[in-house]
N, C-alpha and C positions, 0 to 999 in steps of 0.2 A: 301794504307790505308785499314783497313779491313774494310768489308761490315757493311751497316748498314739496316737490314734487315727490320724494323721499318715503314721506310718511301718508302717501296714498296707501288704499286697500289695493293689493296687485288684482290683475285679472284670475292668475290661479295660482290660490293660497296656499303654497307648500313652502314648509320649512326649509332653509338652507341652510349646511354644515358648516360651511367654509364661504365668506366673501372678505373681501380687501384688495390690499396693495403689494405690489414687488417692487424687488431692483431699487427701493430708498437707500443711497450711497450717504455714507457718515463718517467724518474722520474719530475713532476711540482711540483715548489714553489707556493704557493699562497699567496699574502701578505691580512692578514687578521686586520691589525688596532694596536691596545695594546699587540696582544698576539703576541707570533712567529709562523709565517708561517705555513700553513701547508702542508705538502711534501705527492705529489699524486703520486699513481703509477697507472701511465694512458697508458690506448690504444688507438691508432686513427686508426681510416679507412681515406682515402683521396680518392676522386675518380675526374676525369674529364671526359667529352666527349670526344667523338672518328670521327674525320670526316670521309665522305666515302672511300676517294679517300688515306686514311692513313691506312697500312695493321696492326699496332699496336701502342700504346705509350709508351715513354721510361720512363717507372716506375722507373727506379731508380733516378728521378727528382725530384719523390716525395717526396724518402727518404732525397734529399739534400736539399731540401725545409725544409724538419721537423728540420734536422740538424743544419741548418741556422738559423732559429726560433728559437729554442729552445738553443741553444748554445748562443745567444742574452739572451734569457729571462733570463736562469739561471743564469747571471753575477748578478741579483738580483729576490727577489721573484715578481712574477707577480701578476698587480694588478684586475686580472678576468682573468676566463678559456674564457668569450667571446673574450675578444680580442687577444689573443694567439690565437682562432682558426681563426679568419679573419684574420689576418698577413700570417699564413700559407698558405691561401686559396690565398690571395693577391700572395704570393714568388710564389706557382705552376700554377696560370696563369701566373705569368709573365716569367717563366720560359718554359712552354708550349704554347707558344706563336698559335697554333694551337688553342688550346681549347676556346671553350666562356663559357662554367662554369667548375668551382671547388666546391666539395662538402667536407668538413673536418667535421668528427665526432669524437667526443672526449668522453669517456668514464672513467669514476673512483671512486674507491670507496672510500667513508668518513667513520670514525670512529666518532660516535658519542656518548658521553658521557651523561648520565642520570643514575636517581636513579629510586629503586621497588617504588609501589605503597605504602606501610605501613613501611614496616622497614626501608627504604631511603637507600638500599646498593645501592652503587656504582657500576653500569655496565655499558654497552655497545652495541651499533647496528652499524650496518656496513648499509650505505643507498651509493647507487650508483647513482651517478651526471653525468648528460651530456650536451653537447654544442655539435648542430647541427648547422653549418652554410653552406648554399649556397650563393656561387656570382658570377654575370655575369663582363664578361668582363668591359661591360658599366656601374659599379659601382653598380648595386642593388643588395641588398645581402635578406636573410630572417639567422634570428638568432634565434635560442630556445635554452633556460638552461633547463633543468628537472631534476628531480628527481625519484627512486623508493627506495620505504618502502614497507617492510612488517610487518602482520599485521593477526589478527585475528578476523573469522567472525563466529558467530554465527545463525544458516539459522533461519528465521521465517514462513516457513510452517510446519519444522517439528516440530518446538516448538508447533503450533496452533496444531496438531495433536497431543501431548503429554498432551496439554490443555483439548481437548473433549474429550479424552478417560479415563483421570483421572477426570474431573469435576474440575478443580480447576482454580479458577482467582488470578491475582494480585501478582503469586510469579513468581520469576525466573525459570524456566520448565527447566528441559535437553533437549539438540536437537544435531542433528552432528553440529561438528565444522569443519571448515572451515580454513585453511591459508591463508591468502589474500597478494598478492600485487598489492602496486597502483605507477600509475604512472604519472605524471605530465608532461608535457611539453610546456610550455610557448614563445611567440616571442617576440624576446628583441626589443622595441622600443625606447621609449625617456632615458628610463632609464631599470634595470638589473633589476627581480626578487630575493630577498635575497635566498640562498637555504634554512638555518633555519624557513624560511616563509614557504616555498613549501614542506619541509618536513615535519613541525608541518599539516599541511593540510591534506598531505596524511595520517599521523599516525592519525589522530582525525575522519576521514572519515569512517571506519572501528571500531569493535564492540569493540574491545580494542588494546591495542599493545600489544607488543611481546618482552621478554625479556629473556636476555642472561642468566643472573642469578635470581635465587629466593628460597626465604625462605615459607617453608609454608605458614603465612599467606599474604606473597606477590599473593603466588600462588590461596589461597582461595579466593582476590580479585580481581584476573584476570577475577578467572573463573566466580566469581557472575556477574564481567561487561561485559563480552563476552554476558553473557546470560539476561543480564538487555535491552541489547542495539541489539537485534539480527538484521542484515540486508543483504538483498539483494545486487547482485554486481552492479546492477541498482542504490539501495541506494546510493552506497558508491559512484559510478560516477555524482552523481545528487547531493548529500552534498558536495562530492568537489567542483562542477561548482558553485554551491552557495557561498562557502568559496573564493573563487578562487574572485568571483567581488565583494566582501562584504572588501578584502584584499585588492585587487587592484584597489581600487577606481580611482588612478589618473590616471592607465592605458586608454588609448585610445581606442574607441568601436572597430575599426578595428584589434585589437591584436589579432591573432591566439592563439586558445588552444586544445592541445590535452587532453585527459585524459584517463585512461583505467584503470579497477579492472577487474584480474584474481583470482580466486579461488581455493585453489586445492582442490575436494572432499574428504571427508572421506570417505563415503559409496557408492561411487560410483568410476567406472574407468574414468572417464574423468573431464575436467575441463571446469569452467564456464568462461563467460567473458563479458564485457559491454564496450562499447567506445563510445565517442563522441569528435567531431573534429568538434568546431564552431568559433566563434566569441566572443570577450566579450560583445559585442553589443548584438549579439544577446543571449547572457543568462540574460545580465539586461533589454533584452524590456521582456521577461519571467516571470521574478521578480517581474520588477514592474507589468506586465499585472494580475499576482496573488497576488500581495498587493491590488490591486483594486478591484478584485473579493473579496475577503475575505473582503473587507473594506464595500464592498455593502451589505453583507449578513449580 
């Protein structure tokens, strides 16, 4: 038999949190209701733990895991990226019978269809969807869908300085502009976050969207809304968080939420960035704790 080099004792016996594989490319169906399907070309990373006394893992489990999975699903479209990636996460513990978690992250991009703001052309954005799941051997898992959009921001200091120095109120000011993306990330509980939901959120969060194609006066209304609506990457993470329990009302307080706006600067070499990672609990004790205040004054 040849060696299996694998399941040697390592030289020095420490646990490892995270080992696998990236960048596995996979064509997914997804069944969407009326319309036909539509067909992802998705990456996964797959990872499991390492115990001490195991010198490596035999990643190519993974791959037969995804194989297996996926050779299933495509006999028809599947009905969510969430439960594709718990089924695989399911086959690689059961097949790494060593491990007490598996982590599968699924990455891909949508093609979403819209029109400009005035002329109504027909164009297109590409926003990228993900399914994170972890699960332990003993059944508990934690599941997030997200999304990222980009998006355009308009900064509000330098407008306020375009403001004093020319004396003018009440118009739209020049200021640098900003390319923003945001990012969502939600944990799947009783039921899925729609992605159409989570992306209308992120593209609304930010000073206007961002668009493939445009006609001058598509473009003449971009630019007055970018600059009508200027905000910080604080803003954009804080109107999310608002959007985000105003949307999901039936969500449960204990749902995790990630969020994040990155900015790339114009006049500057580096980029901005804001995140917050709570609870929906606690953004609506937040809410309401300032619908109170404001109610009192």
């Amino acid at each position: 038999m040849l060696p299996d080099v694998q399941i040697l004792r390592p030289d020095i016996p420490i646990r490892l949190n995270r080992v696998g594989v990236k960048g596995i490319k996979k064509l997914v169906e997804i069944e969407v209701g009326w319309r036909r399907p539509i067909v992802l070309i998705s990456t996964f990373d797959i990872f499991i733990d390492l115990p001490q006394d195991l010198k490596g893992a035999n990643l190519s489990r993974n791959f037969e895991a995804i194989y297996i999975v996926l050779e299933k699903a495509t006999e028809k479209p599947v009905k969510s990226i969430e439960n594709l990636c718990i089924d695989i996460a399911k086959e690689v513990l059961k097949r790494h019978d060593y491990a007490e978690v598996a982590e599968v992250v699924m990455n891909s991009e949508l093609i979403v269809r819209k029109r400009t703001p005035v002329t109504n052309l027909r164009t297109e954005e590409i926003a990228n969807i993900s399914c994170d799941v972890v699960m332990r051997k003993d059944g508990h898992r934690r599941v997030f869908i997200g999304v990222e959009v980009y998006g355009a921001n308009a900064c509000p200091c330098g407008q306020e300085l375009v403001k004093a120095k020319l004396n003018l109120k009440d118009i739209p000011l020049p200021t640098h502009n900003q390319r923003g993306k945001a990012i969502i990330k939600i944990e799947v509980k009783d039921r899925s976050p729609r992605i159409e939901e989570l992306i209308d959120i992120a593209r609304s969060s930010m000073s206007s969207e961002v668009f493939e194609l445009l006609k001058r006066e598509d473009e003449l209304e971009v630019i007055l809304r970018m600059h009508r609506n200027p905000r910080f990457v604080e803003d954009c993470v804080r109107i999310m968080a608002k959007k985000i329990a105003e949307t999901f009302s039936d969500f449960p307080n204990e749902t995790l939420i990630y969020i994040r706006q990155e900015n790339e600067e114009s006049i500057h070499q580096h980029n901005v960035v804001a995140e917050l990672f709570t609870t929906l609990g606690e953004i609506r004790e937040v809410l309401k704790h300032e619908e109170t205040r404001n109610n009192t004054n």
